[in-house]
N, C-alpha and C positions, 0 to 999 in steps of 0.2 A: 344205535347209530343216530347221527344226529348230523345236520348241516349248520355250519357258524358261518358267518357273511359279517367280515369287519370294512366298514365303506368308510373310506377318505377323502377329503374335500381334495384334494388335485387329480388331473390325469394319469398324474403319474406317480402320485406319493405313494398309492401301494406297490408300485415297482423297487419306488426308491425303498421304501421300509422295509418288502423282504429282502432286496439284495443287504441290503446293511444286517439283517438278523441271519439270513444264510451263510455270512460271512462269517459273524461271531458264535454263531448255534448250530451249524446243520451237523456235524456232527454227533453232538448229543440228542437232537431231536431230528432223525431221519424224513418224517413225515412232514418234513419241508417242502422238501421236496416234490410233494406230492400238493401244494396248494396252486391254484389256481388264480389268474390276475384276471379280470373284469374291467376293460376302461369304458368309458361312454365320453369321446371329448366333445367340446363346445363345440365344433365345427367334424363330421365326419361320423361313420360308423363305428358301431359297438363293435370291440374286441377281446376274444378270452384267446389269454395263452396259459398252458398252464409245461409242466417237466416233470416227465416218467422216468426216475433210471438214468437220469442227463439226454433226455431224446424231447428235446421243445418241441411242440406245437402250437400252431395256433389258428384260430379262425376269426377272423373279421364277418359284420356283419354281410353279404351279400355274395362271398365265397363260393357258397355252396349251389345258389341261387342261378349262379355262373355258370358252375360246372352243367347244372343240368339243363340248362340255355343253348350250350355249345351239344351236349347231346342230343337235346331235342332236333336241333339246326342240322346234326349231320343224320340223325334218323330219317328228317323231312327231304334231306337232298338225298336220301340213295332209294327211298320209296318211290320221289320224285324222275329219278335218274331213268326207272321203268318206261316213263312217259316219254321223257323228252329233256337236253340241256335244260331250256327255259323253263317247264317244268319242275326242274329241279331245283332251279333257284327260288321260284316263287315260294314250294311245297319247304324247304328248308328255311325261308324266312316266315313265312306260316306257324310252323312246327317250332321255329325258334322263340317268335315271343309267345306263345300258348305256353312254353314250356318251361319261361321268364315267370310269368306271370304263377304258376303252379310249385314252381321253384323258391318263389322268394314268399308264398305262403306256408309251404314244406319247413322252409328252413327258419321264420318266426318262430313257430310251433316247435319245432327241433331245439331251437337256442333258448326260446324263451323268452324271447324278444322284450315282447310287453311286460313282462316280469321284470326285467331289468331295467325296463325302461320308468316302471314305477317307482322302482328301489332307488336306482341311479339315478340323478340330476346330471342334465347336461356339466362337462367341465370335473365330474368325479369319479373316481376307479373303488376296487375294492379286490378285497384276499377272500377264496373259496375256497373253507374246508369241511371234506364229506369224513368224518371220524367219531370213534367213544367219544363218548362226554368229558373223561380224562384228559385225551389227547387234546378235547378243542378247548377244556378249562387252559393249557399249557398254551396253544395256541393265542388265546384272548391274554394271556399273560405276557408273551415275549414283546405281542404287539401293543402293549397298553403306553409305552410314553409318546406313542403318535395319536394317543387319544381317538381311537377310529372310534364310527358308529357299530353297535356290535347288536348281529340279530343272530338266536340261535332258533332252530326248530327240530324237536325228535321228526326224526323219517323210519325208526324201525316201522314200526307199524302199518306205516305206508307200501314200504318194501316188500313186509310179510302178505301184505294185499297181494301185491303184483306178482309175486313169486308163488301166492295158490292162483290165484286165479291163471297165469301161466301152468301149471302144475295142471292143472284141470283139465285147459286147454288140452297140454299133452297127452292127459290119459284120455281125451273124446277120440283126437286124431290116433291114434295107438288102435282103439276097440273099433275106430272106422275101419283102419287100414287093415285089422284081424278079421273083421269079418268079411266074407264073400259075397 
């Protein structure tokens, strides 16, 4: 397994280049499908969308950051709520930005922020694909007359880390939870 990262000088030329090769290719090469777009524009947050099966997604950088914002805000008002109206507002705007601030470190670390942020220059996007080395050679192929920057890296290895050291985990928590 390997990850290929082909980066584009526009916001938007890796949009423009897969829809133009999904159009002529996605049928013989399925795993189009399955690439991911990366923009970083001149003005505004990082954004990946990527399509599973025809079911888009996408997150912007600060998304996630939100959602846990608005949850902390309404944790803070109903613990609040025990107290007093007032209370409850104060303890919900309290709980709100602590949960901003905890949020939008969470979701750095989750996205990879600073990762793309080295890769990416402000004003450029780029195509993510996590595949064999086959598939990403065919990849770097279809994409090559848009001339992208093309970075590849093995991750079996990495993976095979994470999936023993997971594995391990499981069997500590297993002979915990066996014994009395």
């Amino acid at each position: 397994m390997e990850i290929c990262i082909q980066a584009f000088d526009g916001t938007h030329d890796a949009d423009d280049a897969l829809k133009s090769v999904l159009a002529a290719e996605a049928e013989q090469n399925p795993w189009l499908h399955q690439v991911a777009v990366v923009r970083r524009p001149v003005i505004g947050k990082i954004s990946i969308s990527a399509t599973y099966d025809d079911e888009p997604s996408e997150v912007k950088q600060g998304d996630l950051a939100s959602d846990i914002e608005e949850a902390g805000a309404m944790t803070g008002y109903l613990i609040g709520s025990l107290v007093g109206p007032l209370h409850a507002e104060m303890t919900a705007l309290e709980a709100s930005s602590q949960a901003r601030a905890l949020g939008g470190a969470l979701e750095d670390k989750l996205l990879h922020v600073d990762d793309i942020k080295r890769f990416l220059p402000r004003g450029t996007s780029a195509l993510v694909l996590v595949a064999r080395s086959d598939i990403n050679d065919r990849f770097v192929d279809v994409f090559d007359a848009w001339s992208p920057n093309v970075v590849r890296r093995d991750i079996a290895e990495e993976i095979e880390e994470r999936l023993h050291a997971f594995e391990q985990r499981a069997h500590a928590y297993q002979q915990q939870q066996a014994s009395p």
